[in-house]
C-alpha positions as CSV (number, residue, x, y, z in Angstrom):
1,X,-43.9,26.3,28.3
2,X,-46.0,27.1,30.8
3,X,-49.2,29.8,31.1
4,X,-48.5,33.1,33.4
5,X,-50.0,32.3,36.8
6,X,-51.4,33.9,39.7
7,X,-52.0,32.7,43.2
8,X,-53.7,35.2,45.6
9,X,-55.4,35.3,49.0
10,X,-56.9,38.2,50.6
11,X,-58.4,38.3,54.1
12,X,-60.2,41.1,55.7
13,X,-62.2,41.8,59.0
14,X,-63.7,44.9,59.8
15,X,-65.9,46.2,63.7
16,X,-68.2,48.9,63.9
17,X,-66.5,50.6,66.7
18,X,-69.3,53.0,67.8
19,X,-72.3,53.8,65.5
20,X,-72.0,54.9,62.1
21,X,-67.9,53.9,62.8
22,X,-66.1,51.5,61.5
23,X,-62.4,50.2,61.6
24,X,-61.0,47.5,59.2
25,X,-57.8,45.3,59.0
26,X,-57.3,43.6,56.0
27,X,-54.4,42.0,54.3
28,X,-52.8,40.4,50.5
29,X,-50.9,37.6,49.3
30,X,-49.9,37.4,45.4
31,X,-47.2,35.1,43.9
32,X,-47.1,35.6,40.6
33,X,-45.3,32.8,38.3
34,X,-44.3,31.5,35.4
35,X,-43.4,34.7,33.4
36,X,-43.4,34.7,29.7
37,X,-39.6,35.7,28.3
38,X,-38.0,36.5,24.9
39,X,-34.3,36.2,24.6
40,X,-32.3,36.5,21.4
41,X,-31.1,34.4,20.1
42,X,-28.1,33.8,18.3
43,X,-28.6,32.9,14.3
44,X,-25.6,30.0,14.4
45,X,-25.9,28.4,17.0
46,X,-29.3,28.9,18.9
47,X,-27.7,29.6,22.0
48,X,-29.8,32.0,24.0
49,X,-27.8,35.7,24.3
50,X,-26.4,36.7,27.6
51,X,-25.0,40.4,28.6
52,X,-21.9,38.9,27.7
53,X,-22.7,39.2,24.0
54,X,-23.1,43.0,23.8
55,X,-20.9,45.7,23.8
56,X,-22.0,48.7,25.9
57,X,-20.7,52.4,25.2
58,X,-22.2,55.7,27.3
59,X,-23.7,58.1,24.7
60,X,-25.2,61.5,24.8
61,X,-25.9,64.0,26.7
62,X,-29.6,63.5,25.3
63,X,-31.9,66.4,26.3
64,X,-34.8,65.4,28.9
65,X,-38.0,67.2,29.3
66,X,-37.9,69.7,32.0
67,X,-34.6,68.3,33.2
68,X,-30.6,68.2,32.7
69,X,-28.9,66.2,29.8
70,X,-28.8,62.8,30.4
71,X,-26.3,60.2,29.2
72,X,-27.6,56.4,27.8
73,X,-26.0,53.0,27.4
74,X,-25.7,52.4,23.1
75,X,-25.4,48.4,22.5
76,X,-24.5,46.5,19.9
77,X,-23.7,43.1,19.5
78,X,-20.1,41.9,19.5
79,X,-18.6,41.6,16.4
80,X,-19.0,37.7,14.8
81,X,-22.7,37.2,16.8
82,X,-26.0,37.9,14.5
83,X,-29.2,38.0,15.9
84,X,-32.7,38.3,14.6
85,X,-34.7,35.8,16.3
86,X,-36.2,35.2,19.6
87,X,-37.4,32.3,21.7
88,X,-40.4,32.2,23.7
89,X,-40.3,30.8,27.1
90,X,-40.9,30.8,30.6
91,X,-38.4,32.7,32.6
92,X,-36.5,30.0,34.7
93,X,-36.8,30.3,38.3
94,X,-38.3,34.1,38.1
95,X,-41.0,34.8,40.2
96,X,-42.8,38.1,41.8
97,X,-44.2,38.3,45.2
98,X,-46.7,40.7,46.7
99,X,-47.9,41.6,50.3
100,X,-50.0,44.2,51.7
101,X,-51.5,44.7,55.1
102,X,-54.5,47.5,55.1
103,X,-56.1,49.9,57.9
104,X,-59.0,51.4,56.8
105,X,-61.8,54.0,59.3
106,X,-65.2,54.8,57.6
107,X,-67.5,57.0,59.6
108,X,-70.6,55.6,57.6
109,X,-73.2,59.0,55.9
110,X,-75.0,60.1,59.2
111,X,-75.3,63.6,60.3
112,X,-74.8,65.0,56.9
113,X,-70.9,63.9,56.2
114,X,-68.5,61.0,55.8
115,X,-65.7,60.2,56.0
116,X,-62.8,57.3,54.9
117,X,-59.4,56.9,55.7
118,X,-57.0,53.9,54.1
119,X,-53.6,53.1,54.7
120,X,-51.3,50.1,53.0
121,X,-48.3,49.4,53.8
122,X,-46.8,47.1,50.6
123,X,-44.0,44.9,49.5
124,X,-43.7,44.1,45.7
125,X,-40.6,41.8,45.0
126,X,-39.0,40.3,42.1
127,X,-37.2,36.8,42.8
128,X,-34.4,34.9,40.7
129,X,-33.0,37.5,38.5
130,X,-29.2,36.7,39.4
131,X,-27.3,39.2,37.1
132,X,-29.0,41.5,39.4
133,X,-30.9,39.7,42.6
134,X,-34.5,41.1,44.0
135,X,-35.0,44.3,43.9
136,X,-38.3,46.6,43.5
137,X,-38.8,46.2,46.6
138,X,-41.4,48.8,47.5
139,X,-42.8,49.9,51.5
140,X,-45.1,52.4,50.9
141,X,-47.7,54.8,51.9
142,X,-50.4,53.8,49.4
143,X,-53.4,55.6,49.4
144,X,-55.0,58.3,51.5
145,X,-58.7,59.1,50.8
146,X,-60.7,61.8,53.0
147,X,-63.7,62.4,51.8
148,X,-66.3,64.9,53.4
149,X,-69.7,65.6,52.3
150,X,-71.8,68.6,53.9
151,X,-75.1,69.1,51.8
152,X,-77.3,71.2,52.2
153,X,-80.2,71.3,54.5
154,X,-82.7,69.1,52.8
155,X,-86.2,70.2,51.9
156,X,-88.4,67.5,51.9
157,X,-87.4,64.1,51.5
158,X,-87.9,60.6,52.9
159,X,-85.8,59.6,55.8
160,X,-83.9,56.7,54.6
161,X,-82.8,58.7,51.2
162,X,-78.6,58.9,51.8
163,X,-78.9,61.2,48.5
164,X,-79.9,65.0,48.6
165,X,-83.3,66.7,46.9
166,X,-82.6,66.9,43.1
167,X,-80.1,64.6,42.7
């Protein structure tokens, strides 16, 4: 068995545009490997447990929180199979993969205000899950940050303070 792993490389440039502006491309790689798994196991024989070995029967409607009835899959284990133990392994031939490429704007704390603007656009996948192949995968709109400070007109204070009077 082997320990969880993770490879990763990030890059990133950013260019101050005009004063006090800046714009920023930056970008991720992640595999991640060697996943730690528990099947069951079957008491007999040893033999790892496969979907095959269960028995699957819709139950409900269960009640949901601020929503309609749902209905669940109940499963037991086929009659003649007994199962109490689990094995501890590394999941063969699973891995996950991650990618993200990032815009970012600053316009850096002059004239009382700032501001920041981010956006990532991100693929999470999971690889070498046959019974039901990669899926999870995720393009999104990650993070959006605007932030705009106005103080108030300072009274005294020394010019290279970023940080307001009583503070």
């Amino acid at each position: 068995m082997k320990t969880p792993a993770v490879n990763e490389v990030l890059l990133g440039v950013e260019h101050e545009v005009m004063p006090a502006f800046v714009v920023g491309l930056g970008g991720t790689y992640r595999h991640l490997g060697n996943f730690l798994y528990y099947p069951a196991l079957e008491e007999s024989t040893g033999r790892i447990l496969t979907p095959a070995d269960y028995d699957c029967a819709a139950a409900g409607p269960y009640p949901v929180p601020n929503g309609t009835p749902q209905m669940i899959n109940a499963c037991s284990l086929n009659p003649g199979i007994h199962s109490k133990s689990q094995y501890q392994t590394n999941r063969p031939g699973y891995y996950q993969t991650y990618w993200s490429i990032d815009l970012s704007a600053t316009k850096r704390y002059s004239d009382k205000w700032m501001a920041r603007f981010n956006f990532t656009y991100m693929n999470w996948t999971q690889h070498g899950l046959a019974e039901e192949g990669p899926f999870q995968r995720t393009s999104t709109l990650s993070f959006f940050h605007l932030l705009l400070l106005n103080w108030p007109a300072p009274r005294r204070r020394a010019a290279s303070s970023p940080f307001p009077p009583g503070g």
